[in-house]
C-alpha positions as CSV (number, residue, x, y, z in Angstrom):
1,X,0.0,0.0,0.0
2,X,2.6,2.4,1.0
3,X,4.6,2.0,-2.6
4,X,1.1,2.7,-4.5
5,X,1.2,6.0,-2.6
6,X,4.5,7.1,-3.2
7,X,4.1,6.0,-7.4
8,X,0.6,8.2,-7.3
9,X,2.2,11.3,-5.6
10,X,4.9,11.1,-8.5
11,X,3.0,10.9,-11.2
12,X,1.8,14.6,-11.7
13,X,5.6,15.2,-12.4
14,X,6.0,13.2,-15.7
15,X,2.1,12.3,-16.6
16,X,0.9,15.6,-17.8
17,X,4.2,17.0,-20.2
18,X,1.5,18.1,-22.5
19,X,-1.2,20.3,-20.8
20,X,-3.2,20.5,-24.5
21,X,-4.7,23.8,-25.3
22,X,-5.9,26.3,-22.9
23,X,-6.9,28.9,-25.1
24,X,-8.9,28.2,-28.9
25,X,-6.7,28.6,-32.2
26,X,-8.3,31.0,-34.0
27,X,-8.0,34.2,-30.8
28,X,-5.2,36.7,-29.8
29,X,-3.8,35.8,-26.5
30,X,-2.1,38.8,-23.9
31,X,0.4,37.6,-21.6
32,X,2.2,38.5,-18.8
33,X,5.5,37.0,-17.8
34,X,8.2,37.1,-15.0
35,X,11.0,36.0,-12.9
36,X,13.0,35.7,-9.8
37,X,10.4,37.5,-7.8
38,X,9.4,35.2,-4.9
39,X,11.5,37.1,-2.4
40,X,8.6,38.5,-0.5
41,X,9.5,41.6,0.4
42,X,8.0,45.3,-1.0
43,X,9.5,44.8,-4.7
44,X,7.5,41.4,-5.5
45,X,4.8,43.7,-4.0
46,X,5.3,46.6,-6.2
47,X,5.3,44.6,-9.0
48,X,2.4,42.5,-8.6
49,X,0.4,45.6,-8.4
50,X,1.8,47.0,-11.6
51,X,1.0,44.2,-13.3
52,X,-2.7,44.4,-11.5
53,X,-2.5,48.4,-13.1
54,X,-1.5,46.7,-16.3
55,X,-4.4,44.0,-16.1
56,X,-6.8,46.6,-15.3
57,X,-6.0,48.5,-18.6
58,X,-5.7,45.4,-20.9
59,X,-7.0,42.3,-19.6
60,X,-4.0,39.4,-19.8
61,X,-5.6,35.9,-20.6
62,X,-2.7,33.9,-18.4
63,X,0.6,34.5,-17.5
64,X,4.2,32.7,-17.2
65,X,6.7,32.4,-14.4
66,X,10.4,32.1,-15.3
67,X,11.7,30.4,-12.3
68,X,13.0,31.2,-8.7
69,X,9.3,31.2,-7.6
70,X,10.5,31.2,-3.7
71,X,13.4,32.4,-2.8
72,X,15.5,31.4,-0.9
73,X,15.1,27.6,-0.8
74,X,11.7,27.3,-2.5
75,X,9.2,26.0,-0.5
76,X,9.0,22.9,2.3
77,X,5.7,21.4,0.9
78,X,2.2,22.3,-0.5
79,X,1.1,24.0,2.9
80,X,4.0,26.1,3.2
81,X,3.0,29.7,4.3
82,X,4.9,31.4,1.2
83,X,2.0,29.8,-1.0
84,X,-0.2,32.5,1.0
85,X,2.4,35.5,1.8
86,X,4.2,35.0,-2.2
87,X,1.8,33.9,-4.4
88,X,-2.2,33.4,-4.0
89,X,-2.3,37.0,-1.9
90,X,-0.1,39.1,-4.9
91,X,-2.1,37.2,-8.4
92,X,-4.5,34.8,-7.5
93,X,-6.5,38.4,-7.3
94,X,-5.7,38.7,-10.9
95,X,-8.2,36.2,-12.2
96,X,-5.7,34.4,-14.5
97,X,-3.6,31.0,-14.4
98,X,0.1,31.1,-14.4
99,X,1.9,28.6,-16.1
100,X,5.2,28.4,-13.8
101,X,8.4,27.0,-14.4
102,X,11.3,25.9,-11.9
103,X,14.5,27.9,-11.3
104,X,17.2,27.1,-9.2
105,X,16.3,28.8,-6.0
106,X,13.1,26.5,-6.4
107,X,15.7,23.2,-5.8
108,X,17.1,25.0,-3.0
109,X,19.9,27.0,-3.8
110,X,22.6,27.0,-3.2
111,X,22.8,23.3,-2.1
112,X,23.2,21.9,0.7
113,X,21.7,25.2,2.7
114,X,18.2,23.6,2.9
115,X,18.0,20.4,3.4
116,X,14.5,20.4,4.2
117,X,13.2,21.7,1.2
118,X,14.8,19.3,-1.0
119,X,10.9,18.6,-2.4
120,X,10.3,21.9,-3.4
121,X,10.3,21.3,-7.4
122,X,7.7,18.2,-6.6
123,X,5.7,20.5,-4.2
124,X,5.3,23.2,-7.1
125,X,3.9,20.3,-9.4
126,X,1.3,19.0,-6.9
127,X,0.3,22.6,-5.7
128,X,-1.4,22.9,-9.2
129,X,-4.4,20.6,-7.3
130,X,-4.9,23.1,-5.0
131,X,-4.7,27.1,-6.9
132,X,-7.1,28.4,-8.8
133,X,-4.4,30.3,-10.2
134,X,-1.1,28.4,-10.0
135,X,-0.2,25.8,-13.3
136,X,2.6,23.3,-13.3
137,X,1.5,20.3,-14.6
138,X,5.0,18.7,-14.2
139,X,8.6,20.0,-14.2
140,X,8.6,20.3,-18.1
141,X,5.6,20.3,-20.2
142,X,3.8,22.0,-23.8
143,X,0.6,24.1,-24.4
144,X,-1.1,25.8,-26.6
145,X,-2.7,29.1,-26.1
146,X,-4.3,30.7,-29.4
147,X,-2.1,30.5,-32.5
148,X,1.3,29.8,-30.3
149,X,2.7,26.6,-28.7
150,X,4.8,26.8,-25.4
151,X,7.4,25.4,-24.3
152,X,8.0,25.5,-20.4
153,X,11.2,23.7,-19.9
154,X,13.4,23.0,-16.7
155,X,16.5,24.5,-17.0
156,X,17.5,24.0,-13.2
157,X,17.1,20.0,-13.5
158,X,18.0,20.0,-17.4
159,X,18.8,16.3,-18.7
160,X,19.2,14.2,-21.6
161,X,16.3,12.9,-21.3
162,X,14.3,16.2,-21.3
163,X,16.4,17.3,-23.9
164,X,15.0,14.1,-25.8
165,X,10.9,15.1,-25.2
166,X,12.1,18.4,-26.2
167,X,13.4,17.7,-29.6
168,X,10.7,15.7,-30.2
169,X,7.8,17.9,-28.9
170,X,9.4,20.9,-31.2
171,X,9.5,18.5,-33.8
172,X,6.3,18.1,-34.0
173,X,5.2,21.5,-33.5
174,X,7.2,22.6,-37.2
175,X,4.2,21.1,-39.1
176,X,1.2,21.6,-36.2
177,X,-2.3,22.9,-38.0
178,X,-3.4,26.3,-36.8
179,X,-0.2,27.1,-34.9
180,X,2.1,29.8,-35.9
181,X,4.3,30.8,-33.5
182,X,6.8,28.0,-31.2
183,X,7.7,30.3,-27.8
184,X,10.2,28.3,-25.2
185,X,10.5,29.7,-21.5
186,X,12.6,28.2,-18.9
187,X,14.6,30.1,-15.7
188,X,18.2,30.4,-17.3
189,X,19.3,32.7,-20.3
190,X,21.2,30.8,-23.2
191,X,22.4,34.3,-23.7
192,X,22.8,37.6,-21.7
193,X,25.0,41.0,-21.1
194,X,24.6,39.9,-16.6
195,X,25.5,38.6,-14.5
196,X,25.3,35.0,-15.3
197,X,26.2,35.4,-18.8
198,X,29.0,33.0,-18.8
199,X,27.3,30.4,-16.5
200,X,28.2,26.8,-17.5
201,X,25.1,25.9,-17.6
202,X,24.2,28.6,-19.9
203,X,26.7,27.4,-22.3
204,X,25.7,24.2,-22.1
205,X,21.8,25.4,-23.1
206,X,23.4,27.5,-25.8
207,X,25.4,24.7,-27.2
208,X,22.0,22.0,-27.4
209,X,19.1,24.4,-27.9
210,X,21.2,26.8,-30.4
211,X,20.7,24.2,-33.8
212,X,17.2,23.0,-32.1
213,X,15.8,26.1,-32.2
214,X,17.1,27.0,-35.8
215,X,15.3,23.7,-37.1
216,X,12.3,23.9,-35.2
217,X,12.0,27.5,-35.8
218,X,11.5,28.8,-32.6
219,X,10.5,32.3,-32.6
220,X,11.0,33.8,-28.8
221,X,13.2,32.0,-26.1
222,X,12.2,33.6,-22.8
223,X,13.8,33.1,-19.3
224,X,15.4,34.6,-16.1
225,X,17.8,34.5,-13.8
226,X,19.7,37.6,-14.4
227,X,18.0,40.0,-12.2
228,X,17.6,42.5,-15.1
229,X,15.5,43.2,-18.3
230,X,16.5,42.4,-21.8
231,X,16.3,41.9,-25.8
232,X,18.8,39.8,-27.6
233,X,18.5,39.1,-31.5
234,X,20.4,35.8,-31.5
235,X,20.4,33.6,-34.7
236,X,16.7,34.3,-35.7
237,X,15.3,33.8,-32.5
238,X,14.4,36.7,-30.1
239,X,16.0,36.3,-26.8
240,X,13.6,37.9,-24.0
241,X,14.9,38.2,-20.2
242,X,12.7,39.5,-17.4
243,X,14.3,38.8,-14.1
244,X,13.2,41.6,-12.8
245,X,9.8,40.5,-11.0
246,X,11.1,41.3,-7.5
247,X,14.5,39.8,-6.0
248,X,17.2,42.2,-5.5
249,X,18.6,43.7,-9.1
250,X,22.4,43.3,-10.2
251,X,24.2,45.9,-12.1
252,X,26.8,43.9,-13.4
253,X,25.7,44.6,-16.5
254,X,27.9,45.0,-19.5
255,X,25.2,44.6,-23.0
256,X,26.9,42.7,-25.5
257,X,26.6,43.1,-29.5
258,X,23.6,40.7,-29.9
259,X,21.5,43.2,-27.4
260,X,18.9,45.3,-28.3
261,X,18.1,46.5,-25.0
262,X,19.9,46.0,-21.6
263,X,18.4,47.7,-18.2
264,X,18.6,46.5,-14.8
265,X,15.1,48.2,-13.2
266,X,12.4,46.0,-11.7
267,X,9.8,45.3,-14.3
268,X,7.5,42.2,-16.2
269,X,7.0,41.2,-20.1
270,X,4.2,42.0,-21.5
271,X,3.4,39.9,-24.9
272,X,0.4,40.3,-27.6
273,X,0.0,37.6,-30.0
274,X,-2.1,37.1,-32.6
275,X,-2.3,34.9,-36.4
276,X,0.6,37.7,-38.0
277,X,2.9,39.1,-35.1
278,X,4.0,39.1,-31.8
279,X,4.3,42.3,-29.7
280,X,6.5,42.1,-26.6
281,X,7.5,45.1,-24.3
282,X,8.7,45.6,-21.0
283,X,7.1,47.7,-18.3
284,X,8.5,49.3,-15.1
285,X,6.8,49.5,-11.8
286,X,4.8,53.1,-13.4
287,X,4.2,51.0,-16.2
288,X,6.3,52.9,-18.8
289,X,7.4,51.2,-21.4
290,X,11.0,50.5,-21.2
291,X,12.0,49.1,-25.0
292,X,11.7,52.0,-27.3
293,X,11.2,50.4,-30.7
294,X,9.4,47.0,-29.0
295,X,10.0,44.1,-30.4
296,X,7.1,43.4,-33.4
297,X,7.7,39.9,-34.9
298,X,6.2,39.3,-38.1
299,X,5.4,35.8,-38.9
300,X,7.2,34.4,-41.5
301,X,6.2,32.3,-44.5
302,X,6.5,28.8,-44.3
């Protein structure tokens, strides 16, 4: 009896890496994305109520989370307090799912410092049975939402075997009916003028998803984990980064020649996507538009 519990408490990890679609083909979508913001002091605060201001003006139909969800060790189980204080009080209000991915504060980082939250990433996944708001329907899995599919990969606990599903997932998604835009999201940059920007693991991403994302024609790879806001144009993919969602900025940054747009303020991504383009722009905490040309993506023919 006590091994049939264990296999049913693991299979929301693995059994759901395709969530199917959560919005129909044929509508625009408007979404909100973020990361490293789960610190909970005044800054997650300040943010969550811009992008409330910025939900207020222009309704978003879900939003994304780029990793490091709770700092600093994630969180001990499902009934940890910070699922109160850090999430459901600052955007279940909003009235929109989240589709959240893991970063490496959400494995407890740096390891070793907290042991007892070692069961963080399988927490996140089973908290989806118990938000109205919260999405993770396992530690990497697709969706669709209106004319785009999404990719929510785990960077932090990034394998071969993820890399595997991955390939074949996008794959598949070249030749999908109705679908005209392939977005991946995950918590750490392949590319970036911070901090982190010459992270082995970054390099490592770099190295596998570079020649994936050419032949599967990904159109928008967007993550964290610097603690700053940026646009990269990198091999015909846009390279999005909105770490700014709360944890304490870095100003190590030194943008490099594939940069459009390098800032280090606290902020979120705003996207608009319909059948012919994507609009993405980043917003500050008075909700001024920080990219001055935005980046409009025009759908190419296939």
């Amino acid at each position: 009896m006590r091994a049939a519990l264990v296999l049913v408490a693991a299979l929301p990890v693995f059994a759901q890496t395709d969530a199917g679609p959560i919005l129909p083909l044929d509508r625009a979508v408007h979404v909100v994305g973020f990361g490293d913001f789960g610190s909970g002091n005044q800054h997650q605060a300040d943010i969550a109520k811009a992008i409330a201001r910025r939900n207020a003006q222009e309704r978003f139909d879900f939003g994304i989370t780029l990793g490091d969800n709770f700092y600093r060790c994630g969180v001990r189980s499902v009934t940890d307090s910070k699922w109160t204080t850090r999430w459901e009080n600052l955007y279940t209000p909003l009235g929109i799912p989240f589709y959240a991915t893991l970063g490496n504060h959400d494995y407890g980082h740096p390891v070793g410092i907290c042991p007892e939250h070692r069961g963080s990433p399988s927490a996140e996944v089973a908290y989806t049975q118990r938000s109205a708001s919260w999405r993770m329907p396992a530690r990497y899995y697709t969706y669709t939402a209106g004319p785009a599919r999404f990719f929510a990969i785990n960077t932090e606990g990034w394998s071969d075997a993820q890399f595997k599903w991955l390939q074949s997932a996008m794959q598949k998604a070249v030749s999908e009916p109705g679908i005209r835009w392939r977005i991946v999201y995950g918590h750490h940059p392949v590319l970036s003028s911070g901090h982190h920007a010459n992270e082995r693991r970054s390099g490592v991403l770099r190295r596998q998803l570079g020649p994936l994302f050419q032949a599967t024609k990904v159109d928008l790879y967007i993550c964290g984990h610097d603690h700053s806001l940026e646009r990269l144009s990198w091999n015909g993919v846009d390279l999005l980064i909105a770490g700014g969602g709360g944890a304490s900025l870095r100003f190590d940054t030194h943008p490099r020649a594939e940069s459009v747009l390098a800032t280090v303020k606290f902020g979120f991504l705003d996207l608009k996507i319909d059948t012919e383009t994507i609009l993405a722009q980043f917003y500050d905490l008075d909700l001024k538009p920080l990219d001055p040309h935005a980046l409009e993506r025009v759908r190419r023919i296939e």
